[in-house]
SEKOL-12468 format. One record per atom (N, C-alpha, C): x, y, z; residue in one letter. Coordinates in steps of 0.05 Angstrom, whole numbers, plus 32768, in hexadecimal, padded with zeros to 4 digits. Layout:
residues N
XYZA
...
***
This chain:
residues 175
7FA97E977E10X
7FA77E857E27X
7FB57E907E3FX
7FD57E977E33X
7FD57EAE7E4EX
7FD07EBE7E5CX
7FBF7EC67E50X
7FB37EEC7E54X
7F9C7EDC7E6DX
7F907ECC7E5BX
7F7B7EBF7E6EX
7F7D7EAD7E83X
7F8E7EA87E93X
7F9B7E977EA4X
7FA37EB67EB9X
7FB57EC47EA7X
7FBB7EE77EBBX
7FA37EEC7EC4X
7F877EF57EB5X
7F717EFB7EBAX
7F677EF17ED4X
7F647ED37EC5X
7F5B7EC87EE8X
7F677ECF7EFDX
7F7E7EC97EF9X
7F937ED57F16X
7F897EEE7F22X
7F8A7EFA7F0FX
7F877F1E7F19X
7F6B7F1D7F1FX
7F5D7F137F1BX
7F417F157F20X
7F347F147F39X
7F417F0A7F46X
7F397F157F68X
7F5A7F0F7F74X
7F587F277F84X
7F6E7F217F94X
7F737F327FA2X
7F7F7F307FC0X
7F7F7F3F7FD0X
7F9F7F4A7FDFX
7F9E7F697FDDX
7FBC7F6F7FE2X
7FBF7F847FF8X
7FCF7F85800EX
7FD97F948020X
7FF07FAA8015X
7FDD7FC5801BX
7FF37FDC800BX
7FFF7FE88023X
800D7FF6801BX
801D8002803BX
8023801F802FX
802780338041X
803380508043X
803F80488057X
8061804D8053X
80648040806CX
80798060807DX
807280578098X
8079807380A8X
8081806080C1X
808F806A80D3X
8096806180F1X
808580738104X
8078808A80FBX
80638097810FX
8049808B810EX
8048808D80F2X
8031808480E5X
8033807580C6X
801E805380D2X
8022804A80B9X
800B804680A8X
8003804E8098X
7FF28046807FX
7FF1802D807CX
7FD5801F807EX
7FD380098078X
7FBC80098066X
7FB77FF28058X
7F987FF28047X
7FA17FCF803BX
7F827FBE803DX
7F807FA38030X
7F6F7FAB801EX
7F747FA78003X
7F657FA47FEDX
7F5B7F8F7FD9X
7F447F917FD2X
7F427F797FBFX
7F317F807F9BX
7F3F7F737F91X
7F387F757F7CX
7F1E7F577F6EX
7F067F687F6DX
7EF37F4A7F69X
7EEE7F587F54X
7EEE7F477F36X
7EE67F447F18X
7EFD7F617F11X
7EE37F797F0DX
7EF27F947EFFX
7EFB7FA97F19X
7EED7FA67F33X
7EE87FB47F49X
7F027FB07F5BX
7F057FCB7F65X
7F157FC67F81X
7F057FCA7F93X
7F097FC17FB5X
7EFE7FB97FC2X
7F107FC57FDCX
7F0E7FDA7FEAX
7F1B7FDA800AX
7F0F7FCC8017X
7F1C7FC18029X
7F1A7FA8803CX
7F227FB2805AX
7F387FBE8059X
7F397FC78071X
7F557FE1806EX
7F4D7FF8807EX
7F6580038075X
7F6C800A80A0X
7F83801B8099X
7F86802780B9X
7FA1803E80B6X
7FA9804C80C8X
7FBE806480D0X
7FC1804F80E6X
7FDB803C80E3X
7FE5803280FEX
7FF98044810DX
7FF0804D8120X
8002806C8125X
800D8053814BX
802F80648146X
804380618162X
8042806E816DX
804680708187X
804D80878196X
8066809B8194X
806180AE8196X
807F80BA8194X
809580B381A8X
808D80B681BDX
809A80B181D7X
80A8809281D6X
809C808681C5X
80A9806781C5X
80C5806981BBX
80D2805581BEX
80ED805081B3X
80E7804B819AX
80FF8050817FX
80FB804B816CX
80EE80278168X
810D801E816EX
81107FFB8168X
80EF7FF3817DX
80E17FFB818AX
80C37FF2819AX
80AD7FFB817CX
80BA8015817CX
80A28012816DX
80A58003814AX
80B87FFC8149X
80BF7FF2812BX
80B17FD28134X
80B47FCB814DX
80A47FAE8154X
808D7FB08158X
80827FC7815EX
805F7FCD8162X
80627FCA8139X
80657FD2812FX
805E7FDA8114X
805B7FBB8109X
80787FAE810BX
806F7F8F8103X
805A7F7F810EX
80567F848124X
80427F708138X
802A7F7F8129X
80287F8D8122X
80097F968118X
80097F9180EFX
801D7F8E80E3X
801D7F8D80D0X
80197F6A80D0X
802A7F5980E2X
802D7F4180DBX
800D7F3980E1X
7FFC7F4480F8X
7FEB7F3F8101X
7FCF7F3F80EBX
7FD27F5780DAX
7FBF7F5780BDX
7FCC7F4580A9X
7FE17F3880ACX
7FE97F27808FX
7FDA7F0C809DX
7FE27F0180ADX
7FD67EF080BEX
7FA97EF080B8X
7FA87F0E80BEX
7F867F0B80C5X
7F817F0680A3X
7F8C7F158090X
7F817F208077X
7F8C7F04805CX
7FA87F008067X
7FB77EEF8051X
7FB87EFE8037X
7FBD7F0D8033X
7FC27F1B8015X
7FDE7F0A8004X
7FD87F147FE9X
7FEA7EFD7FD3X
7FFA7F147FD1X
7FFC7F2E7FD7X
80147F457FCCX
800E7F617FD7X
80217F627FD5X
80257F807FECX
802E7F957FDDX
80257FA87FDDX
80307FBF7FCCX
80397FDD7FE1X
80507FE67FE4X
805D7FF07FF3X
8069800F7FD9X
806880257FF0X
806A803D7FE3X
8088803B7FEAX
809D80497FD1X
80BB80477FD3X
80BE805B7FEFX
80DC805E7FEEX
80E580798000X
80E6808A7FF0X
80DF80A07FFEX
80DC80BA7FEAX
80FA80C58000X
810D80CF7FEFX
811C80E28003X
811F80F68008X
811F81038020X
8113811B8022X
8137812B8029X
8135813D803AX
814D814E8047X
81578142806BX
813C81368075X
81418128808CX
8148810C8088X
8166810E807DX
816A80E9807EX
815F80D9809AX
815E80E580B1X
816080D580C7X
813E80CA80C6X
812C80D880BBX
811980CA80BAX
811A80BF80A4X
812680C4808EX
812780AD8076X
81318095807FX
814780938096X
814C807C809FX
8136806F80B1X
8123807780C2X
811D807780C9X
8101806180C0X
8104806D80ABX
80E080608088X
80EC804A808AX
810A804B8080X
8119803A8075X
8116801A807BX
811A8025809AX
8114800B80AAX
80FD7FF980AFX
80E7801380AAX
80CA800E80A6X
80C67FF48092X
80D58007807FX
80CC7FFA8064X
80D97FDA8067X
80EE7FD3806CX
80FD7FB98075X
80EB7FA58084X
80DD7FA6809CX
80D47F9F80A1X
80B67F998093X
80AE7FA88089X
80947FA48071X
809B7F8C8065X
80B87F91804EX
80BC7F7F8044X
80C57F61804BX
80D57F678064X
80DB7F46806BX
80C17F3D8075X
80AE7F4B807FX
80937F3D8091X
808B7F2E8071X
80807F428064X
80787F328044X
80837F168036X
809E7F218031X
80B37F0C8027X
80B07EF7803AX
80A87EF1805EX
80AD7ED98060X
808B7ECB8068X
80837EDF8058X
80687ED8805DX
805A7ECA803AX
80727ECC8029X
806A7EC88009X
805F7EDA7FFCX
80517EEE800BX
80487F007FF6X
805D7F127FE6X
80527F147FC7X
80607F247FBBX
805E7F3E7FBAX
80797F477FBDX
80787F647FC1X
80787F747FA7X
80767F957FA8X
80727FA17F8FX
80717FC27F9AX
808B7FCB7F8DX
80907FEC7FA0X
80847FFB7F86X
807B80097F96X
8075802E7F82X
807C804D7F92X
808A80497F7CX
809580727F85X
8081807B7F89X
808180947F90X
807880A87F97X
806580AF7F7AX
807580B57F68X
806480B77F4AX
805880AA7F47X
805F80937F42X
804F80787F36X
803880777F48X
803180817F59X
801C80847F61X
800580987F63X
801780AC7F62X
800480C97F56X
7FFF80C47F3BX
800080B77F26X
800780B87F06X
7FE6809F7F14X
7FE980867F1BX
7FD680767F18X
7FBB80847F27X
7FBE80937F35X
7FA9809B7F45X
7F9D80BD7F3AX
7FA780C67F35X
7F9E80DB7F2EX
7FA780E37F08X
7FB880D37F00X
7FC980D67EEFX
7FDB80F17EE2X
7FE180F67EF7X
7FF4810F7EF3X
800681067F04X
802881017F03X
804080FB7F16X
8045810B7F2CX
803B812A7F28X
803E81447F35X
802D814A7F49X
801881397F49X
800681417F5BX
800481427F7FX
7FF381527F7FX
7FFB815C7FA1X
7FED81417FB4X
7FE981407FC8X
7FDB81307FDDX
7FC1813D7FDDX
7FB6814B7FDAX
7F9E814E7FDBX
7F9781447FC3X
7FA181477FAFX
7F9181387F9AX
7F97811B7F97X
7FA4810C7F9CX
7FAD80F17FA6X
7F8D80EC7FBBX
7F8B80FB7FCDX
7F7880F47FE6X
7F5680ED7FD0X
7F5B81087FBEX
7F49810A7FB6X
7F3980FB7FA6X
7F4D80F47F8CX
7F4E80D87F7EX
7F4280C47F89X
7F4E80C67FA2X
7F5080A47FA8X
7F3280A17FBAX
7F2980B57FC4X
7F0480AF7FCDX
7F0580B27FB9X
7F0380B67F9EX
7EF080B77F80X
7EF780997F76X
7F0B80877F80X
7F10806F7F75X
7F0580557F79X
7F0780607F9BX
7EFC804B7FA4X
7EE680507FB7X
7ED6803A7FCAX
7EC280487FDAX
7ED080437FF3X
7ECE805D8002X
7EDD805D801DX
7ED080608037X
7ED880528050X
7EC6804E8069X
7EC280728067X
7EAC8079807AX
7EA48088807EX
7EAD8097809CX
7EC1809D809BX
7ED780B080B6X
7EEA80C080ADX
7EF080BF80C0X
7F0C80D680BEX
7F2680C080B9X
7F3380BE80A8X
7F5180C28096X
7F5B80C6809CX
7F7380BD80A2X
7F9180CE80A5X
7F9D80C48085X
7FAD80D9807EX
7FC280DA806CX
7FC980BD8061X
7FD580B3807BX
7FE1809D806CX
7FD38089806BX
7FC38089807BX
7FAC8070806DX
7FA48072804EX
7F99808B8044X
7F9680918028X
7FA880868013X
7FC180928021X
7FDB808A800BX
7FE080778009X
7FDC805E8026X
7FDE803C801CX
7FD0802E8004X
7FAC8041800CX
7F9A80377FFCX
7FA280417FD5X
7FAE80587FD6X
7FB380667FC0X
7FCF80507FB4X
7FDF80437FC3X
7FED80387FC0X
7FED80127FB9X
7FD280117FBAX
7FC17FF97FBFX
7FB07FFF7FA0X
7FB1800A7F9AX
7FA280187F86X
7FAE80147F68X
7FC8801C7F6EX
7FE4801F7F58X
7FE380017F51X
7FE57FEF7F67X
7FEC7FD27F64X
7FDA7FCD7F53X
7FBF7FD27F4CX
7FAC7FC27F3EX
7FAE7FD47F26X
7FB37FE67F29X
7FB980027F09X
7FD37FE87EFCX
7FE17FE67F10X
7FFB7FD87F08X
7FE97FC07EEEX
7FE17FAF7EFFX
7FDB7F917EF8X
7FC37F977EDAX
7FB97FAA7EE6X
7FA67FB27EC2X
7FBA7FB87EA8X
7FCB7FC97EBEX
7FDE7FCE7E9AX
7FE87FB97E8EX
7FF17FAC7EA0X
80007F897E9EX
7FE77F7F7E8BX
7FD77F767E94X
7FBE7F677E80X
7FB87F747E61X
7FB57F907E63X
7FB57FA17E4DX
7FCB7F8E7E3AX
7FE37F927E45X
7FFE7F9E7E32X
80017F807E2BX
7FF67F607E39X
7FF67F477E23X
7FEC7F457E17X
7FFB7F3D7DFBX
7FE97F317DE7X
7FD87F1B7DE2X
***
C-alpha cells in the first residue's frame, strides 16, 4: 500500500534543477509524467561581469524567484559545491547556492543536493566521467530544444535528471 501511494506521488511531478554559478546559472524545469521525463524549460541565466557581485546575486534571485512563481515546482534539486583551488569563487557558488536554497525553502519546495558524482554515476553511470560525456548522456536521455547550449544549462538538466534516477531507486528498494 505504500509503495503505491509513493508511486502515485512520483508519478507526475515537476522539479527546478540548478547548476549553480554567479556568471552563469544553469537552470532546467522538469517533469516527470507516468515512466517519462519531460523538459519544460531550461536556460544559461548568465550576469554581467562588470556588475557588482551583491547586483548580480539579486539579478540571479529575481530570475530564479520569477520561474518558481511562473512554474511552481514541488522540489528542487541543486548540484553540491565542488571545491576547486580558487576559494574566492567557491565563495562566491557558495552564495549562489544560499540563495537557491532560501528562495526554495521559503517557497516549500523540497530541496535535494547532488555532488558532482552522484551525478555523473546517474547520468552516464561512471562517477569519473568527463563533461562531454555528461553533455552527451544527457541529449541521449532526454529530448532537447533544438539550439545552442551552454554548459550549464546541460548540467542543471543532468542534475534534474539524478533527482528522478534518485526517486526510481527509492521505489525499487520498497518492499
Amino acid at each position: 500500500m505504500f509503495k503505491e501511494c509513493l508511486q502515485t506521488l512520483f508519478s507526475f511531478m515537476r522539479i527546478i534543477s540548478f547548476d549553480p554559478g554567479y556568471g552563469r546559472l544553469g537552470i532546467a524545469i522538469l517533469e516527470k509524467t507516468s515512466q517519462k521525463e519531460v523538459l519544460i524549460f531550461s536556460e544559461c541565466f548568465e550576469t554581467p561581469k562588470e556588475t557588482q557581485h551583491s547586483q548580480r546575486l539579486a539579478q540571479l534571485g529575481a530570475r530564479v524567484n520569477e520561474l518558481l512563481f511562473q512554474f511552481k515546482p514541488t522540489h528542487a534539486a541543486i548540484e553540491g559545491l565542488f571545491f576547486s583551488k580558487n576559494t574566492t569563487t567557491a565563495l562566491k557558488v557558495a552564495e549562489v547556492r544560499g540563495i537557491l536554497i532560501f528562495l526554495c525553502e521559503s517557497n516549500n519546495i523540497n530541496i535535494h543536493e547532488f555532488t558532482p558524482n552522484e551525478i555523473k554515476v546517474a547520468v552516464t553511470g561512471y562517477g569519473k566521467s568527463d563533461k562531454k560525456s555528461v553533455q552527451t548522456m544527457t541529449t541521449k536521455l532526454i529530448n532537447l530544444p533544438d539550439r545552442k547550449m551552454l554548459d550549464d544549462e546541460i548540467d542543471a538538466i543532468a542534475c534534474g535528471l539524478t533527482f528522478f534516477a534518485h526517486k526510481n531507486t527509492l521505489l525499487r528498494n520498497i518492499k
